[in-house]
C-alpha positions as CSV (number, residue, x, y, z in Angstrom):
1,X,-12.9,14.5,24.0
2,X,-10.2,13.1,26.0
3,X,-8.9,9.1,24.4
4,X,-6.9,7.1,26.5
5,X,-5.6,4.3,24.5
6,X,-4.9,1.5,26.5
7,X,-3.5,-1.1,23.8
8,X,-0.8,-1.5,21.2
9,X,-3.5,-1.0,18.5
10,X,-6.7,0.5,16.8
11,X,-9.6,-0.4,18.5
12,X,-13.7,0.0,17.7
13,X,-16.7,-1.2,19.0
14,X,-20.4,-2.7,18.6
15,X,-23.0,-0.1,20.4
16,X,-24.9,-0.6,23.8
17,X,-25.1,2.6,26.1
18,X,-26.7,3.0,29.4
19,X,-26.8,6.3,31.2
20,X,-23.7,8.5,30.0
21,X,-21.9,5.3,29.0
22,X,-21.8,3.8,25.7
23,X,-19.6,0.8,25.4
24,X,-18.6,-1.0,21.9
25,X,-17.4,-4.4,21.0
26,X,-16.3,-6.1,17.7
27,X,-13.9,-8.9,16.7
28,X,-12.3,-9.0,13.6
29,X,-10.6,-12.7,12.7
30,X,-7.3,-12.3,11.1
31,X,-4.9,-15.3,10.3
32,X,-5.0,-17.6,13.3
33,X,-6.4,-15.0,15.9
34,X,-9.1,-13.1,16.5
35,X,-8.9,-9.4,17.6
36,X,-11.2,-7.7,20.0
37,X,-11.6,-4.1,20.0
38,X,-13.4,-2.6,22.8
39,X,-14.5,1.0,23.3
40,X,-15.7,2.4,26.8
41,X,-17.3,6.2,26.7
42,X,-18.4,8.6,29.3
43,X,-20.4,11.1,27.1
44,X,-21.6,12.7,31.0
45,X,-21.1,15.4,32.8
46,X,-19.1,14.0,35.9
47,X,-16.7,11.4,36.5
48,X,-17.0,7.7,36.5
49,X,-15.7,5.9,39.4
50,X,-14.6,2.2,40.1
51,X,-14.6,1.4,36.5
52,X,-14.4,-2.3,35.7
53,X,-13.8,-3.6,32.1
54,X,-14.8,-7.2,31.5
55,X,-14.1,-9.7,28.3
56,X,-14.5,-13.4,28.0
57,X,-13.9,-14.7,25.0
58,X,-15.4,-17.6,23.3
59,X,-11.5,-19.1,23.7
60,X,-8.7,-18.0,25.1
61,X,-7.4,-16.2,28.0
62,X,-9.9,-13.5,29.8
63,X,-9.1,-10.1,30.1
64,X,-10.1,-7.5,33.2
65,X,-8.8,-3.5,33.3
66,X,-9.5,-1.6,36.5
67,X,-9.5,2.5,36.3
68,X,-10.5,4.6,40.0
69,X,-11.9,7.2,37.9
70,X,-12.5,8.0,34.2
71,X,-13.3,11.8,33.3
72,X,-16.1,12.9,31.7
73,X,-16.0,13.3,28.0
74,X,-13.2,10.7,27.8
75,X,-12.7,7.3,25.8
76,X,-11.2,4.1,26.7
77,X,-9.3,2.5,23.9
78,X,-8.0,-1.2,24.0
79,X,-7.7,-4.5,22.3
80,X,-7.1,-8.0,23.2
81,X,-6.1,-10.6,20.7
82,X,-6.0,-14.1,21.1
83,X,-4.9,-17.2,19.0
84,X,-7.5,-19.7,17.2
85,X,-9.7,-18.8,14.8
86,X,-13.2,-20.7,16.1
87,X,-16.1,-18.7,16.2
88,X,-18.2,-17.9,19.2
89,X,-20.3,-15.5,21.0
90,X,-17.4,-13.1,23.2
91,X,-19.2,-11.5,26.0
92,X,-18.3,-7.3,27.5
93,X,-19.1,-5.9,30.2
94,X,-18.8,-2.2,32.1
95,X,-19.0,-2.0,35.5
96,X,-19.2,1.7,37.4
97,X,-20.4,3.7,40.2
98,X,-21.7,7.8,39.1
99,X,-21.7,10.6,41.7
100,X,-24.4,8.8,43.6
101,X,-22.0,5.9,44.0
102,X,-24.8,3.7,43.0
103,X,-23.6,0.7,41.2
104,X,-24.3,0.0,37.3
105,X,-23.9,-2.4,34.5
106,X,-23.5,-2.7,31.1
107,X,-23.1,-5.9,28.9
108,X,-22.8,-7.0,25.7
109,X,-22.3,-9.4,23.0
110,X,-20.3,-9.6,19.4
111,X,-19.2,-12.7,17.4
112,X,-16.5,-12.9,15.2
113,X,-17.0,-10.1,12.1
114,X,-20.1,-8.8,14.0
115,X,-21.0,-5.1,15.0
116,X,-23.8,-4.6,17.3
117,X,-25.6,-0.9,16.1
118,X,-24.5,1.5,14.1
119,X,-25.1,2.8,10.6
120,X,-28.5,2.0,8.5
121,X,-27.9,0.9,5.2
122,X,-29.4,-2.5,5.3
123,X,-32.0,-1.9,3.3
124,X,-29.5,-1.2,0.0
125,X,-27.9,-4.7,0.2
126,X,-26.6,-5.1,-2.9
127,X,-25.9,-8.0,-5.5
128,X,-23.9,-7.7,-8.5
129,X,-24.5,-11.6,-9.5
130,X,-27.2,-13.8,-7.8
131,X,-24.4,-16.0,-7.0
132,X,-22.3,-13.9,-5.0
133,X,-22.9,-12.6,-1.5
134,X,-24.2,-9.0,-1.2
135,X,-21.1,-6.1,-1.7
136,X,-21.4,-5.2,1.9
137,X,-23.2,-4.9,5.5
138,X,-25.2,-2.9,7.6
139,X,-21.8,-1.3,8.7
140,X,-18.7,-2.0,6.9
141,X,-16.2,-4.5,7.4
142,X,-13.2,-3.6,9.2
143,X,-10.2,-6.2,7.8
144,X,-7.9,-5.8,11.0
145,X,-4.5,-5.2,10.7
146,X,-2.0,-6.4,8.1
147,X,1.4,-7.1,9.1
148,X,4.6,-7.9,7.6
149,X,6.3,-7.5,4.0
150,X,4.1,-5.9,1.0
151,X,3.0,-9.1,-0.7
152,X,2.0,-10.7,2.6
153,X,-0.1,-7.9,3.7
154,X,-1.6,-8.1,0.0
155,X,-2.5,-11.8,0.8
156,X,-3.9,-11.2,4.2
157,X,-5.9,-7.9,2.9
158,X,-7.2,-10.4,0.0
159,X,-7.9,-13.3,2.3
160,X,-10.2,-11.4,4.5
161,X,-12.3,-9.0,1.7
162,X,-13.2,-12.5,0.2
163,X,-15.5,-12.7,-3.0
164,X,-16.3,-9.1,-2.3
165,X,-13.4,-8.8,-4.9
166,X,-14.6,-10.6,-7.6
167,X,-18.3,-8.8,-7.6
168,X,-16.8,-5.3,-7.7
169,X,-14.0,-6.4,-10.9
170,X,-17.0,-7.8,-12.9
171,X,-19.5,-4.8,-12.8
172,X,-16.8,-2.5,-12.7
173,X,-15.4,-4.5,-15.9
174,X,-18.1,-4.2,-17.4
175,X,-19.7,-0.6,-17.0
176,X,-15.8,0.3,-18.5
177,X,-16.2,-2.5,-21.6
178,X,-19.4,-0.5,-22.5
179,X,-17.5,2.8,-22.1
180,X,-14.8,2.0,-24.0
181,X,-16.0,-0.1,-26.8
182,X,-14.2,-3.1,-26.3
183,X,-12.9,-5.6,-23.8
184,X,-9.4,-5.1,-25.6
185,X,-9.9,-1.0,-25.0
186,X,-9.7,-1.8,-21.4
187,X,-7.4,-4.5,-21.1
188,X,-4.6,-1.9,-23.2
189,X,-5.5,1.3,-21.1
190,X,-4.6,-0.9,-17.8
191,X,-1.4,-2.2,-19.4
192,X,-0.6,1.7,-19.9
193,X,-1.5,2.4,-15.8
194,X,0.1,-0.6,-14.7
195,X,3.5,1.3,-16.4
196,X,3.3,4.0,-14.6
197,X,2.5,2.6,-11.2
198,X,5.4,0.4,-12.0
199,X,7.8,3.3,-12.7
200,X,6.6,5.2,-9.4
201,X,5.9,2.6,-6.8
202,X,7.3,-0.7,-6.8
203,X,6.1,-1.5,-2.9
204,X,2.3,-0.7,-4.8
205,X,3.3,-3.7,-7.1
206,X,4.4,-5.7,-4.3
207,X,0.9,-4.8,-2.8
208,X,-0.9,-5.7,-5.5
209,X,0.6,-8.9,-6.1
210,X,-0.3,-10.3,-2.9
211,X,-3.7,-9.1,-3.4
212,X,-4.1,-11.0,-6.8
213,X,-2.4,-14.0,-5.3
214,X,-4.8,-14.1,-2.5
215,X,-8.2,-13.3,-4.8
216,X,-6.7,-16.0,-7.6
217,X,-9.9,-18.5,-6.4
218,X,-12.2,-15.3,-6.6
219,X,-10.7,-14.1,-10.1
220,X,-10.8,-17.6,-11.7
221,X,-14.6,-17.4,-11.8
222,X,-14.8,-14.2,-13.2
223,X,-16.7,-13.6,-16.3
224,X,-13.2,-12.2,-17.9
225,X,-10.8,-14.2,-16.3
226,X,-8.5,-14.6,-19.3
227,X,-8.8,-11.1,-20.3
228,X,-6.0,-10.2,-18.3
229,X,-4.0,-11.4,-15.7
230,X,-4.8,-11.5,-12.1
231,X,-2.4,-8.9,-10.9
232,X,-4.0,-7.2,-14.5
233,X,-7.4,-7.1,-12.4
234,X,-5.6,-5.4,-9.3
235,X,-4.4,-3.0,-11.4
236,X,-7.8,-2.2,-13.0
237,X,-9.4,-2.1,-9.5
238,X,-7.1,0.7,-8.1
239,X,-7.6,2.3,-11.4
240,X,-11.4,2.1,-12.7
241,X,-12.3,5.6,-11.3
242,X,-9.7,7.7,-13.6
243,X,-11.1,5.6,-16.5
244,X,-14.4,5.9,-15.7
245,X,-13.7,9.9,-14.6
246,X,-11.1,10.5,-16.4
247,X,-9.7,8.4,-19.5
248,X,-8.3,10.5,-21.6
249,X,-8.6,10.8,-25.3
250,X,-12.4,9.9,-24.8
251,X,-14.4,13.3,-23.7
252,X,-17.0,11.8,-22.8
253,X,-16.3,9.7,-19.7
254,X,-17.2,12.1,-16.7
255,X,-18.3,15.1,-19.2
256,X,-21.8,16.6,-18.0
257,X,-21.1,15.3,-14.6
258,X,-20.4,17.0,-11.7
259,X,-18.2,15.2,-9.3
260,X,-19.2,13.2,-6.4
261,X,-19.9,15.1,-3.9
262,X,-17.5,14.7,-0.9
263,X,-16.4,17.4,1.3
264,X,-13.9,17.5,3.6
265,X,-12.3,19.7,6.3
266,X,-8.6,20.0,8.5
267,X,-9.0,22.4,11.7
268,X,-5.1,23.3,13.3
269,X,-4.7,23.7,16.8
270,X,-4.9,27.7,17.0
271,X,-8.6,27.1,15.7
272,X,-10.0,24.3,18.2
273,X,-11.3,24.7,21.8
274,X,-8.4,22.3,23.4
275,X,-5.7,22.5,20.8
276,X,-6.0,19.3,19.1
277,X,-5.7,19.3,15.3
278,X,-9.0,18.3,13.5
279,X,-9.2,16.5,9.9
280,X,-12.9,14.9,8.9
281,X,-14.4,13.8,5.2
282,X,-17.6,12.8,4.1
283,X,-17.4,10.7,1.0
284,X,-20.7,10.9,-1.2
285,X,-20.9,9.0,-4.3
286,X,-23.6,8.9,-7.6
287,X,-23.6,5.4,-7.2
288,X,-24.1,3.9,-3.9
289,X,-25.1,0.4,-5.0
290,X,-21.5,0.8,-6.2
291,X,-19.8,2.6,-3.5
292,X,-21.2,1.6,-0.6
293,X,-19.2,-1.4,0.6
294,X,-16.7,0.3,2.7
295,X,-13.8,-1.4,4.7
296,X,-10.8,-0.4,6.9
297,X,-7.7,-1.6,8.0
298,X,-4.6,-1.1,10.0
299,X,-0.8,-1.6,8.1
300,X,2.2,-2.7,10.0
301,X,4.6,-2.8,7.5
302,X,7.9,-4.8,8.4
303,X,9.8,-2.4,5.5
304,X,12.7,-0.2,7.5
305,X,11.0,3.5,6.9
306,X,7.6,2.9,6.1
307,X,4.9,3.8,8.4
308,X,2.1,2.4,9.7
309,X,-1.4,3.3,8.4
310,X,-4.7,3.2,9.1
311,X,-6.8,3.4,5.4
312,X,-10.3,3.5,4.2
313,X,-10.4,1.4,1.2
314,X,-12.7,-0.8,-1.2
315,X,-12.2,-4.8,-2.1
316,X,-9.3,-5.2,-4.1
317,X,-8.3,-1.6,-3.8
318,X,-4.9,-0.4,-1.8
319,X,-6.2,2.9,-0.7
320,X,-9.5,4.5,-1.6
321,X,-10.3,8.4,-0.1
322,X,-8.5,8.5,3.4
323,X,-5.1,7.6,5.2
324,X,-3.9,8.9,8.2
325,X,-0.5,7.2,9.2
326,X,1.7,6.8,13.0
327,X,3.2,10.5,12.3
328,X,-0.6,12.0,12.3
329,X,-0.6,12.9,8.7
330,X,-3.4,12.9,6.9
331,X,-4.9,12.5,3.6
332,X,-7.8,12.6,1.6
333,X,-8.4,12.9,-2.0
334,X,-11.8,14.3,-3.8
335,X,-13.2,14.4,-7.4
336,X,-12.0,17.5,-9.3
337,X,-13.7,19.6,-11.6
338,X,-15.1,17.9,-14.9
339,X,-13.3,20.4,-17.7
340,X,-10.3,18.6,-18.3
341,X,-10.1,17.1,-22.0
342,X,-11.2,19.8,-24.1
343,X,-9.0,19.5,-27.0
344,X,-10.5,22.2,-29.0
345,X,-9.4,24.9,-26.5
346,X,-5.7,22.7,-25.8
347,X,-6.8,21.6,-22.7
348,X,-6.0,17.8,-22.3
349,X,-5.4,17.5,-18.9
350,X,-6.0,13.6,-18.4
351,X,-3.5,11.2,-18.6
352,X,-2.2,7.5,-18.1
353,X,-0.4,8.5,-15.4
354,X,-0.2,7.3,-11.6
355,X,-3.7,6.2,-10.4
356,X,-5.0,8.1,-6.8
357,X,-4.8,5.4,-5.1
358,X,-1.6,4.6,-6.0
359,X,-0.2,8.0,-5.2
360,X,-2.6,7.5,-1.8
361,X,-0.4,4.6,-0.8
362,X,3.0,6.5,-1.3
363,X,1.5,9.1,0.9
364,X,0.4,7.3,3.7
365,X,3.3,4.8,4.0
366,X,6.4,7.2,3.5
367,X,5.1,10.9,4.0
368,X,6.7,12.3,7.5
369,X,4.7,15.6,7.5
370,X,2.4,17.1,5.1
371,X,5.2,18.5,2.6
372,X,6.6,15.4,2.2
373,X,2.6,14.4,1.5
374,X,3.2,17.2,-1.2
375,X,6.2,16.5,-2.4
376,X,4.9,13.0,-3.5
377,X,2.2,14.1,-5.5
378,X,3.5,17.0,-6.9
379,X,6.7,15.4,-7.8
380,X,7.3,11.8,-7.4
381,X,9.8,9.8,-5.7
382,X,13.6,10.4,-6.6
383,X,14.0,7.3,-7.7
384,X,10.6,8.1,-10.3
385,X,12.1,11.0,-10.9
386,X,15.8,9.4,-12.1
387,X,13.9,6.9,-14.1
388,X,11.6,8.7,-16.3
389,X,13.7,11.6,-16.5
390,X,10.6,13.8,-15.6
391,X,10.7,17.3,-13.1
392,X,7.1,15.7,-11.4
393,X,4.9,13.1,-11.1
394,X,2.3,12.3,-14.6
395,X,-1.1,12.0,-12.5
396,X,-3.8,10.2,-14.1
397,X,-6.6,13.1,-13.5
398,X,-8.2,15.8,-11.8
399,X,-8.1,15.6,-7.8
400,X,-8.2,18.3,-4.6
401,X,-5.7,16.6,-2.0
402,X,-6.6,18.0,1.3
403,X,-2.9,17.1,3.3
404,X,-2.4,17.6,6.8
405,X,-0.4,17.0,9.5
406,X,-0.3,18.4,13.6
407,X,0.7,21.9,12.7
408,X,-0.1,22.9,9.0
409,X,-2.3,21.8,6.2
410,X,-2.8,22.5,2.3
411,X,-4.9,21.5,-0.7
412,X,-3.5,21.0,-3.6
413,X,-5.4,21.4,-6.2
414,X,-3.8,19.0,-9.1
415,X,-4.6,17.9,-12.5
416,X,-2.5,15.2,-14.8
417,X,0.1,18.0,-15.6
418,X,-0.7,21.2,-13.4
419,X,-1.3,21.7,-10.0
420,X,-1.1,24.9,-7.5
421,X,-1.0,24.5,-3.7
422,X,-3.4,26.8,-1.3
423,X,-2.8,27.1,2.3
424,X,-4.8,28.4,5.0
425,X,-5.3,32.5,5.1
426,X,-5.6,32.4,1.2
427,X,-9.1,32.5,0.7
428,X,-10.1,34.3,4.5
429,X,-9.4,31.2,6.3
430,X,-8.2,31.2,9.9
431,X,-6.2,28.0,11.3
432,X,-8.5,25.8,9.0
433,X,-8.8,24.8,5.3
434,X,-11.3,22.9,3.7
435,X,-12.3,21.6,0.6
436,X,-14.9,20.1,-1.9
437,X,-14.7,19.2,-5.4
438,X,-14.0,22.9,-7.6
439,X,-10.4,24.4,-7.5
440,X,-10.0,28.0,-6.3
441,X,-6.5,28.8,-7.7
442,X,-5.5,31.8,-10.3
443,X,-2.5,30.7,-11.2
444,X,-0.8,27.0,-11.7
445,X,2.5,25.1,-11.9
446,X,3.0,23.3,-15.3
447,X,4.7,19.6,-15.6
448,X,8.5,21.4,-15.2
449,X,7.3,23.0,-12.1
450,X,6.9,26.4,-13.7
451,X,4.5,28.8,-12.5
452,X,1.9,30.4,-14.7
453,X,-0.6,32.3,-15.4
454,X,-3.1,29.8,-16.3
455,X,-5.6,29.2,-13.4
456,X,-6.6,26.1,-12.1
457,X,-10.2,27.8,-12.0
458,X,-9.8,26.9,-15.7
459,X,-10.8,23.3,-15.2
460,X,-13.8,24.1,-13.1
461,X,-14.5,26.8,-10.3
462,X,-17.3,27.5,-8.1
463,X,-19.6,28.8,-10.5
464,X,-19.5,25.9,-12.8
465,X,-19.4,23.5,-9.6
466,X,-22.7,24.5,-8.4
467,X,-23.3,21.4,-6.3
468,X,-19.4,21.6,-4.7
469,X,-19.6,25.4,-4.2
470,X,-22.3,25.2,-1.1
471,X,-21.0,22.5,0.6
472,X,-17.4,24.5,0.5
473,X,-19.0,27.8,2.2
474,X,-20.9,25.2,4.2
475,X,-17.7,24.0,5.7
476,X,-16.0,27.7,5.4
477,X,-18.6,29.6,7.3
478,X,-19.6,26.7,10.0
479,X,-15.5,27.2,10.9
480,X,-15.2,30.5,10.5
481,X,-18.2,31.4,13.1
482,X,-16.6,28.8,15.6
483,X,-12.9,29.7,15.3
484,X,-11.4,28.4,18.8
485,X,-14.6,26.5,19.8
486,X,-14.1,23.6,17.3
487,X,-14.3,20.5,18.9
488,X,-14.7,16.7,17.4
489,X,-18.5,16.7,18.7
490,X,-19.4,19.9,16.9
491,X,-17.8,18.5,13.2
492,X,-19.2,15.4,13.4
493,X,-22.6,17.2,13.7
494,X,-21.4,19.4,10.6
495,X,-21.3,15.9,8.8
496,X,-25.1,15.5,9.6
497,X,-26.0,18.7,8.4
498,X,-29.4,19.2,6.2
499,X,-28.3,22.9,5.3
500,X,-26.4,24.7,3.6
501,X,-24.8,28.2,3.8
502,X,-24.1,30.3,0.9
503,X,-21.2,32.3,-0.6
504,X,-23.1,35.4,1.4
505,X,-23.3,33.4,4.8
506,X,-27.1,32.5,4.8
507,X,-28.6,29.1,5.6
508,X,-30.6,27.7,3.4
509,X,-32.9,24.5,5.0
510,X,-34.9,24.5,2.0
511,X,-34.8,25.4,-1.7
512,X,-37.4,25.7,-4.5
513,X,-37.5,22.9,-7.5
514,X,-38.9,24.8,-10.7
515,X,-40.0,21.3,-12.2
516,X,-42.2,20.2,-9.2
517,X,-42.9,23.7,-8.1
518,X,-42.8,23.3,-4.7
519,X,-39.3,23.8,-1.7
520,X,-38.1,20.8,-0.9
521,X,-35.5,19.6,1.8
522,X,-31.6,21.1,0.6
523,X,-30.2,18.0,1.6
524,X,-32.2,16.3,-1.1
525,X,-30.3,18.3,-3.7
526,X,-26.9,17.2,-3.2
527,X,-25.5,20.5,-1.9
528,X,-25.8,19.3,1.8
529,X,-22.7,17.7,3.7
530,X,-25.0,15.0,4.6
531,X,-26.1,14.4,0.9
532,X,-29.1,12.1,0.2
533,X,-28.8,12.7,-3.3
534,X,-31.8,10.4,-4.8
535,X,-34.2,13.7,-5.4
536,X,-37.9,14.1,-4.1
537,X,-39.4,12.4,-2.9
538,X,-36.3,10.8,-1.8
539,X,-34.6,7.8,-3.8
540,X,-31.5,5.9,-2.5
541,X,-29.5,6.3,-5.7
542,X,-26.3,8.2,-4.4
543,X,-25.6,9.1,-0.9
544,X,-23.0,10.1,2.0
545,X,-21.7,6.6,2.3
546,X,-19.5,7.3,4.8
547,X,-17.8,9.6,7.3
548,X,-14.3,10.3,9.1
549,X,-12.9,12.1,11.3
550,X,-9.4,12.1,12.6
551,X,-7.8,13.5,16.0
552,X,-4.1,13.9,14.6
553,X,-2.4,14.6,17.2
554,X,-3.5,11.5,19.1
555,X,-3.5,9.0,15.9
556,X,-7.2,8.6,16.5
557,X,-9.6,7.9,13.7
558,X,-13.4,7.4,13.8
559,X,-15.4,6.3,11.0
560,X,-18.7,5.7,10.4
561,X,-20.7,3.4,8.0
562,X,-23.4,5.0,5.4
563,X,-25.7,8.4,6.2
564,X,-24.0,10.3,9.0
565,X,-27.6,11.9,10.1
566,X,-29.0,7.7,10.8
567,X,-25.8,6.6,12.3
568,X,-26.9,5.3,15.7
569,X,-24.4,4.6,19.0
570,X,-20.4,5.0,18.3
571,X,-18.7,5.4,15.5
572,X,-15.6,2.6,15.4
573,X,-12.4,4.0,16.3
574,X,-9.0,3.5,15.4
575,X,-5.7,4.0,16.9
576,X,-2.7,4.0,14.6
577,X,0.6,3.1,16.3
578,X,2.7,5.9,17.4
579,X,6.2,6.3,15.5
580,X,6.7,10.0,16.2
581,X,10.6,10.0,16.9
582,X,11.1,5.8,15.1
């Protein structure tokens, strides 16, 4: 597909189509304005002409764009912002003429925070206390875009989440209170994160600091409150998944649990059909009631070198999953293999080290190409590096990092102390690279950057990942087969697949349960990419909650909210300001 952004900024839509046009509108209030992003697509076969784009806003000045002609397969990308916060109904409309030169119209409505179709979680609204709101919508929230120094993008990322914050820091609390033993057990394994976050990234602090400044009137009604400070709760929010996954010391958080499922792809430009550069993730989680309250938004920092960002992320959290940033790299973490703190056999590979999302934020907001991606988690800043005297970076746990930018891509496969990097060609692939939740590695790199013997299979490989291991060759064969016909259409109907293929190259579309002796569905065994994990008959327990899928070398992001296979209309799209050669 051919985008055309015609705006300083990301845009997405609400969903109304007519024909081969599907047009999108949403507005997203941010701090004395209101953003409108509108999305015009001609999914046809033959050009539109005399295309007139419409918006009157409930205040504010009007805005009109005129194109002749708009190609098939191509998407109009804009935004129009306008001061005042009141709400109000903003009304869009399409006007065109096809082939026929027949006349036709499209219209539309969206308030502020609205979005008109799309995604189909409704019925899983979610409440952690009867006296909060639910965790999320129908479809996500998109927060905008943050501008200016650390600390005030904090405060403007807190303002707009809103109480969200305060229902995911009490459950989360205390699922890790009953973990760990003791409200004190959690408050001291925080301190020890919020060292080393400290140590590597102090513009993360500044981050989070605005964050907790802005959730103070959230945080104050908290259950703990004066366990630890607000900032405290930041901390614990961008760091509850390696405690929960990962703490180390204490086997049995994330023992006899196979990761999340989330699976993830990058496609270079020899391997697509127009020479665009291809990078998609579905995140899947156990918990959906706990997972499924997705947001986005846009950074502009003010800071001389940093980058803007576009970011998936969760209340309170700085980064959760998936950055791409105004260079078109790319990022995406997903949950490692489970055999990690065995002491018995001297494998302790957990630590208090650097948090994901932490190391997600570096990544995005400084990283010029994927190395540099690299070099941050494998090694730290230089100024880390100076302080603790260390040769790389002490990660908290066990992660694939799937890194990309126009021309190249890697997974690094990474645990607290070792890591090993694979590139594309190592394991049969051609011009692609994907990756799911086992490490494929025979050798690895210890904490002094040595290489050894010791594989990173060690800590979990296919055979042990039998959940991960078909949704890999799912991914690996559906690219393989289609090498130079890859497309963005064709993955994002990979992210709706209810199949899987094997190591062998077979698709499987159904699969036989011993207990209830009967096939049932595969993507109702959590080895689909689309993954509707709650068992048969089917239970909403854990699911795909989300999808995205990145255009990299046009700073173009879609994402979609919940089960890929009952999204309905467009996805919202993004556009990340261009700084190639700032």
């Amino acid at each position: 597909m051919t985008v055309v952004n015609c705006g300083a900024g990301p845009s997405y839509g609400g969903f109304k189509e007519k024909g081969p046009v599907r047009a999108g509108l949403a507005a997203v209030r941010e701090e004395g304005r209101v953003r409108y992003r509108i999305t015009v697509d001609n999914g046809g076969g033959s050009e539109l002409r005399d295309v007139r784009v419409s918006l009157i806003p409930p205040f504010g000045d009007s805005l009109k764009r005129v194109w002749g002609h708009v190609a098939p397969e191509t998407a109009l990308l804009f935004e129009h912002v306008v001061s005042g916060d009141n709400p109000g109904t903003a009304r869009l409309s399409v006007d065109w003429a096809g082939e026929d030169g027949i006349p036709q119209t499209l219209s539309l409505r969206a308030r502020e925070g609205e979005y008109e179709g799309g995604g189909n979680v409704a019925s899983l609204l979610y409440k952690t206390r009867d006296d909060l709101p639910p965790l999320f919508g129908p479809a996500g929230r998109d927060l905008g875009v943050l501008e200016g120094t650390w600390l005030n993008m904090g405060r403007q990322l807190a303002a707009r989440t809103g109480p969200s914050v305060l229902s995911l820091f009490d459950v989360n609390f205390q699922i890790l209170v009953d973990q760990l033993g003791s409200v004190e057990s959690v408050v001291e394994a925080v301190s020890k994160y919020e060292r080393e976050i400290a140590r590597f990234s102090p513009q993360a602090v500044e981050f989070m600091r605005g964050i907790a400044e802005g959730s103070a009137p959230y945080f104050d009604k908290s259950r703990f409150a004066h366990a630890l400070s607000h900032y405290g709760k930041v901390v614990f929010l961008n760091s509850e998944y390696c405690m929960k996954m990962g703490y180390p010391g204490l086997a049995k958080t994330g023992a006899g649990k196979e990761p999340g499922n989330c699976s993830g792809i990058a496609v270079l430009p020899q391997a697509t059909a127009d020479g665009s550069t291809l990078f998609a993730h579905n995140c899947d989680s156990l918990s959906m009631a706990l997972y499924a309250y997705g947001m986005t938004y846009v950074a502009l920092p003010s800071e001389r070198g940093a980058l803007p960002y576009w970011a998936s992320t969760m209340p309170g959290k700085i980064n959760a999953l998936m950055a791409v940033n105004g260079l078109g790299v790319g990022q995406v973490i997903f949950a490692g293999p489970n055999k990690t703190w065995i002491p018995e056999k001297g494998i302790k590979e957990r630590a208090f080290g650097v948090p994901w999302p932490v190391i997600q934020f570096m990544q995005a907001a400084y990283a010029r190409d994927s190395s540099e991606a690299a070099d941050i988690l494998i090694h730290g800043t230089p100024e880390y590096r100076a302080l603790t005297g260390r040769s790389t970076l002490l990660r908290a746990r066990q992660n694939n990092w799937l890194l990309v930018d126009e021309n190249r891509a890697c997974v690094v496969e990474a645990t607290a102390h070792r890591y090993a990097v694979r590139n594309p060609g190592d394991f049969g692939e051609d011009g692609f690279i994907c990756s799911t939740n086992h490490f494929l590695s025979d050798h690895s790199y210890d904490e002094t950057g040595k290489l050894t013997s010791v594989p990173m299979t060690l800590y979990g490989n296919e055979d042990t990942g039998v959940l991960s291991k078909p949704r890999y060759y799912t991914l690996y064969w559906l690219a393989k087969r289609n090498l130079g016909r890859i497309n963005a259409a064709m993955i994002a109907e990979w992210q709706r697949a209810h199949f899987y293929i094997n190591k062998e190259g077979e698709r499987v579309d159904y699969e036989w349960d011993e207990k209830l002796a009967r096939f049932i569905p595969a993507h109702l065994t959590r080895k689909t990419l689309c993954n509707h994990s709650g068992g048969y008959p089917e239970n909403y327990t854990g699911t795909t909650t989300d999808s995205k899928l990145a255009v990299l070398n046009k700073n173009l992001v879609y994402w979609s909210f919940g089960r890929p296979c009952e999204y309905e209309g467009l996805p919202r799209a993004f556009f990340i300001p261009d700084r190639r050669g700032g």
